[in-house]
C-alpha positions in Angstrom: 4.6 1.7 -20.8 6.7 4.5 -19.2 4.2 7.3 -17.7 0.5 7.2 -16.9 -1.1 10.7 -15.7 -4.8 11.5 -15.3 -6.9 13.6 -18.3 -9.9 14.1 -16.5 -11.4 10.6 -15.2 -9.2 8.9 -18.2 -6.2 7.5 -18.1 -3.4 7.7 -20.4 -0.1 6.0 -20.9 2.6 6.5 -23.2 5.2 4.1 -24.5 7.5 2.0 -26.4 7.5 2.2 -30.2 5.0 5.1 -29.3 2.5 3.9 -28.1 -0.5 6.4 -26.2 -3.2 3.7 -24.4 -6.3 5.2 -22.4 -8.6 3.7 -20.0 -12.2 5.3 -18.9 -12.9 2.4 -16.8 -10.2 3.1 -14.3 -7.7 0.8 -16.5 -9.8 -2.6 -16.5 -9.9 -1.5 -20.5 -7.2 0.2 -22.7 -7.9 2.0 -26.3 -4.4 2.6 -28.4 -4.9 6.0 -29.7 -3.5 7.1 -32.9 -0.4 8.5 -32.8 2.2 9.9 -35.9 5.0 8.3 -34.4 7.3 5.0 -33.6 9.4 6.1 -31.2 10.2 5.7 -27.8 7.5 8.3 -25.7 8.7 9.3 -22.2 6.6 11.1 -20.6 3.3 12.9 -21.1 1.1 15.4 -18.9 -2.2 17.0 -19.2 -3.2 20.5 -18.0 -7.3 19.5 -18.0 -9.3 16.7 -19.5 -8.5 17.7 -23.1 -4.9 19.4 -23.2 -1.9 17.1 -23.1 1.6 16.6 -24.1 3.7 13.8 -24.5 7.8 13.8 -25.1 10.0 11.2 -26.3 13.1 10.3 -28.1 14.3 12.8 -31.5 13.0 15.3 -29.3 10.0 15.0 -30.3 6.8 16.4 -28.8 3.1 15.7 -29.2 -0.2 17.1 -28.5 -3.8 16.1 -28.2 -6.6 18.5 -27.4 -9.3 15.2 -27.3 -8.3 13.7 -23.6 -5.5 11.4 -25.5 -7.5 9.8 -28.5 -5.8 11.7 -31.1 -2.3 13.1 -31.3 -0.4 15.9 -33.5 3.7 16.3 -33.9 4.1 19.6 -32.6 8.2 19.6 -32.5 10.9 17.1 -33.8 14.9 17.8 -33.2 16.1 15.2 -35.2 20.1 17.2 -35.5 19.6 17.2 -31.4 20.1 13.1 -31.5 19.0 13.1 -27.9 15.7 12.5 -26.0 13.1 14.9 -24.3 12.7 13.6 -21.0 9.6 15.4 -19.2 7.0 17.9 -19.9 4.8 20.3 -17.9 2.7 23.0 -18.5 1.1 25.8 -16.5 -1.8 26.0 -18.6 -2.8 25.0 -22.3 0.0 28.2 -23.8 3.1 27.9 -21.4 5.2 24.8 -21.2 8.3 23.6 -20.8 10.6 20.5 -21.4 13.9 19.2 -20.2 15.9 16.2 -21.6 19.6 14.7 -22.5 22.1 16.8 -22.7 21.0 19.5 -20.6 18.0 20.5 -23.2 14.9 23.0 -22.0 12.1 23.8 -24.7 9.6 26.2 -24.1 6.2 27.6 -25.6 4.2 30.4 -24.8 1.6 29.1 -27.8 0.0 26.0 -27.0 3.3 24.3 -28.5 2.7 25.7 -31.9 6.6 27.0 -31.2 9.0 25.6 -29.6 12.3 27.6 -28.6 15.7 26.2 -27.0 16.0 27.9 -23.9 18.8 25.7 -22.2 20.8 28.9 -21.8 18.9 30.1 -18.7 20.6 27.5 -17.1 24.0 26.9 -15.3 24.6 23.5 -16.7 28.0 24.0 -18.7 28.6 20.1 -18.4 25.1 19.9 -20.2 24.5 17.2 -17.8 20.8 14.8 -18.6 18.0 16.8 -17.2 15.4 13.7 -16.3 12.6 15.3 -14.7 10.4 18.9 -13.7 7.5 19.7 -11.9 5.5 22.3 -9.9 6.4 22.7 -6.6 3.6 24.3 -4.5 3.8 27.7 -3.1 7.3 28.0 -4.9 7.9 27.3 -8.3 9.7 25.2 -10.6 12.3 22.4 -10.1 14.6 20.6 -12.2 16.7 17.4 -11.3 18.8 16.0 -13.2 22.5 13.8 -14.4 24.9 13.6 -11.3 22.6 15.0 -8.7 21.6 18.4 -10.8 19.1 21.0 -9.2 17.7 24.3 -10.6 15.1 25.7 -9.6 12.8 28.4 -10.8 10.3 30.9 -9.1 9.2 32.6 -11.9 7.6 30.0 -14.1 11.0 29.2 -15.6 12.2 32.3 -16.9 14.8 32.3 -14.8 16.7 29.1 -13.4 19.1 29.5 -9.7 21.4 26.1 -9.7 21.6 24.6 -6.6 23.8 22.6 -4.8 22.2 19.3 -4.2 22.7 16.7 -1.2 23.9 13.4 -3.4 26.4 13.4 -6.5 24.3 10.5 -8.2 21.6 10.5 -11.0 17.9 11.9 -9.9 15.4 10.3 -12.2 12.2 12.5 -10.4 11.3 15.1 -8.1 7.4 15.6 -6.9 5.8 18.4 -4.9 4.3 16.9 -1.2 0.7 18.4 0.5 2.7 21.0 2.1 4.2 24.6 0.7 7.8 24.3 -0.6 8.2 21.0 0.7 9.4 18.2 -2.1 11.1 14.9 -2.5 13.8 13.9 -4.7 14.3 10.4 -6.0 17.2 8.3 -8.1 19.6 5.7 -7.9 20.2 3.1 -5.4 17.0 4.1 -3.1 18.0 7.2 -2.7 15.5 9.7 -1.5 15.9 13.4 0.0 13.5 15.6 1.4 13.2 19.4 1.3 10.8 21.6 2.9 12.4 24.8 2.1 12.3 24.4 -1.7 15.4 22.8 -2.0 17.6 25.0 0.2 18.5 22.1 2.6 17.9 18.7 2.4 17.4 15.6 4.6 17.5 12.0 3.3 15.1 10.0 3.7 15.6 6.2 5.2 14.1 3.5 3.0 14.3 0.0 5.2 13.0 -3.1 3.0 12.4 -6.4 5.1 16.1 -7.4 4.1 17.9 -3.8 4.8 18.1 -0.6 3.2 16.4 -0.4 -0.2 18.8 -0.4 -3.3 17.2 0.0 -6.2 16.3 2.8 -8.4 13.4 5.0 -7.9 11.7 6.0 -11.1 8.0 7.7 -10.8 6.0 9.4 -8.0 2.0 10.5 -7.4 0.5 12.4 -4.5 -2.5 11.3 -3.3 -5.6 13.1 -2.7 -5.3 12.4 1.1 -1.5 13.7 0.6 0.1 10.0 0.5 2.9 9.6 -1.7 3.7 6.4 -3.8 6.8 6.6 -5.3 8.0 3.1 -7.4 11.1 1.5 -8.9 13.1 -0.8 -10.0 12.5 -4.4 -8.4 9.4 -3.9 -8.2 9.6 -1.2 -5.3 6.8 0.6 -3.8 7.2 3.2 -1.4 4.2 5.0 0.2 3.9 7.6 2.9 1.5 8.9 5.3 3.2 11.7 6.8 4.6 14.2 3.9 7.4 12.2 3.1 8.9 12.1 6.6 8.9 8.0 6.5 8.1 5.4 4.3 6.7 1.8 4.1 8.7 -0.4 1.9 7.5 -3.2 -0.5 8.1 -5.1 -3.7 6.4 -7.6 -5.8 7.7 -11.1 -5.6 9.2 -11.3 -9.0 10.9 -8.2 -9.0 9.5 -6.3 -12.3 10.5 -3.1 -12.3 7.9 -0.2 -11.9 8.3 3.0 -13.8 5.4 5.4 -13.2 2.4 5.6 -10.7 -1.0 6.7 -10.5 -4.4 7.1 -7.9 -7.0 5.2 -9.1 -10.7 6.0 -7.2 -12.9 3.1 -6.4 -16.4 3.2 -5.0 -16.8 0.1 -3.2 -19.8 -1.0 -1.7 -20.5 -1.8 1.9 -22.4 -5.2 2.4 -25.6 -3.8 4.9 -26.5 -1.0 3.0 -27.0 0.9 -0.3 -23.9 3.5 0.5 -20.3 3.5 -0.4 -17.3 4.8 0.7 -14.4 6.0 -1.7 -10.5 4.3 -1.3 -8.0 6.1 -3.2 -6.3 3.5 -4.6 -3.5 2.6 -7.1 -6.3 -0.9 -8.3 -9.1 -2.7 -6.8 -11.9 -5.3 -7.6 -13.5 -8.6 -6.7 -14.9 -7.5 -3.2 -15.5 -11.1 -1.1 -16.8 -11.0 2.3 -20.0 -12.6 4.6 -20.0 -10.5 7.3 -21.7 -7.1 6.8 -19.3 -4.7 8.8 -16.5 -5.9 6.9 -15.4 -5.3 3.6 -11.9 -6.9 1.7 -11.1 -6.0 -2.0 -7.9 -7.4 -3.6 -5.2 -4.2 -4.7 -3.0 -3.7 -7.6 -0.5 -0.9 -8.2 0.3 -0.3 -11.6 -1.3 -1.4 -14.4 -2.6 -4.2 -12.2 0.4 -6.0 -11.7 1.8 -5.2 -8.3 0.2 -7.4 -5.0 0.0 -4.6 -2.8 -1.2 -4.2 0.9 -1.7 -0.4 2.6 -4.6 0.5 4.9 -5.0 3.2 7.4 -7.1 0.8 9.4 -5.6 -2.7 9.4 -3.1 -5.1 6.7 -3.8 -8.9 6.8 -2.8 -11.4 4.6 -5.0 -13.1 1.9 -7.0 -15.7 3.5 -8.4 -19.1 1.5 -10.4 -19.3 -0.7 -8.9 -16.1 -2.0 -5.5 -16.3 -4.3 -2.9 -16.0 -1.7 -0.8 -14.3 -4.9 -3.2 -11.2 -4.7 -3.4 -8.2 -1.5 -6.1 -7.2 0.4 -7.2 -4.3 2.0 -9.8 -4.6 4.8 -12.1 -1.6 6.3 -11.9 -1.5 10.3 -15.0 -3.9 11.0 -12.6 -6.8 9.8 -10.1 -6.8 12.0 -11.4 -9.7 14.0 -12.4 -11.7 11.9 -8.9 -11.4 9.3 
């Protein structure tokens, strides 16, 4: 799978050979909903619990107005022989979508039209335009092919190119907490940080346990807290605690790369009493502990896959007779025991 995004409480992830799944247990289960179409899907988003679209290769976009179970061909460019790459949408009329070859779509209907606006933008060498999103308190931003930036304050009616801080691809960009403050992600590790909507830029240091991280960066979430996970290739996860200032590095053991991320909520239950306190968390089950002020739950980032440790409180290391392949996160009455 390529992107997972919220609809509500569901989940929904979009594909190879298009395929749509979606989860309303919080991904332990997937349904494959029913889709008109076999090609590769790229990226989808959803406005509310009902509204989303999904884009993929012969430019081809989909809708579903049932939370993901059921999807319509709203557009197809099969003369355009080039992928859509990303989709958003202000609300269920106005959306847009960027792709190869320097492509912007837009409707102001729901997507029952669809016109080629890539002429609003200053991209002569029609370089790839891989990603857009919402950036709060300023607008619209675009990166693409070679380290491409445009950005937009007026809902993308208008598009100001900017001169960007690296000359390689950008495969995502992502809004932080904070107004007009974003991050920028592609090749090689590389990450840059604005906070005056793209006017200046810092890069942003990513140190793995054996030097500066190298691969690719490919998908991003902000956490309810204001956290950011952004993952890669090699199995890279990146999270940070402080807008996007620094990072923590890790990566699964076997390397698998990581395309998208999302926050998964789990209630887990303290062991003296009846209440519960909430974790945003990217996957978490089989809680195991005997003493009551302490409570350790094994973590997953995508899809389950990824052993992954992050904790405001405390990070320990999977003791017997749990599976030393698997993380744990611990609440603050464990740290002497772990």
């Amino acid at each position: 799978m390529i992107d997972v995004v919220h609809a509500g409480k569901r989940l929904v992830a979009v594909g190879d050979r298009g395929h749509i799944l979606y989860s309303d247990d919080q991904g332990t289960t997937w349904t494959q909903a029913k889709v008109p179409t076999r090609q590769l899907l790229t990226a989808v988003y959803f406005v509310d619990d009902q509204h989303g679209w999904a884009v993929g290769h012969d430019a081809q976009v989909l809708a579903s107005t049932d939370g993901g179970a059921t999807w319509s061909q709203q557009y197809q460019d099969l003369k355009r022989e080039a992928p859509l790459l990303d989709v958003w949408f202000k609300d269920a009329s106005h959306g847009l979508a960027v792709g190869a070859y320097g492509a912007l779509i837009e409707t102001t209907d729901g997507g029952k039209t669809w016109n080629d606006v890539s002429d609003r933008l200053d991209n002569e060498d029609q370089f790839h335009l891989n990603a857009i999103a919402s950036i709060k308190d300023a607008g619209l931003f675009i990166v693409g092919e070679q380290g491409s930036m445009f950005r937009s304050s007026d809902d993308g009616q208008t598009w100001e190119k900017l001169e960007g801080p690296y000359e390689g691809s950008l495969f995502g960009v992502i809004s932080t907490a904070q107004p007009q403050t974003l991050l920028a992600y592609g090749l090689r590790g590389n990450l840059y940080r604005s906070t005056d909507f793209g006017s200046t830029w810092e890069q942003v240091e990513l140190n793995a346990a054996r030097g500066a991280l190298e691969f690719g960066l490919s998908g991003a979430t902000l956490l309810d807290d204001g956290s950011l996970v952004v993952v890669g290739n090699g199995g890279s996860v990146v999270v940070s605690h402080d807008d996007g200032q620094t990072f923590s590095v890790f990566n699964r053991p076997d390397r698998i790369s990581l395309s998208a991320v999302t926050a998964v909520k789990f209630t887990v239950p303290k062991f003296d009493s009846a209440s519960t306190f909430p974790f945003p968390l990217l996957g978490a089950s089989a809680i195991t502990s005997a003493e009551p002020s302490c409570a350790v739950f094994r973590v997953w980032s995508v899809f389950w896959v990824q052993p992954w440790v992050e904790s405001v409180s405390v990070r320990v290391n999977a003791p017997p007779p749990l599976a030393t392949t698997e993380a744990l996160i611990a609440s603050p009455g464990c740290t002497g025991l772990l």
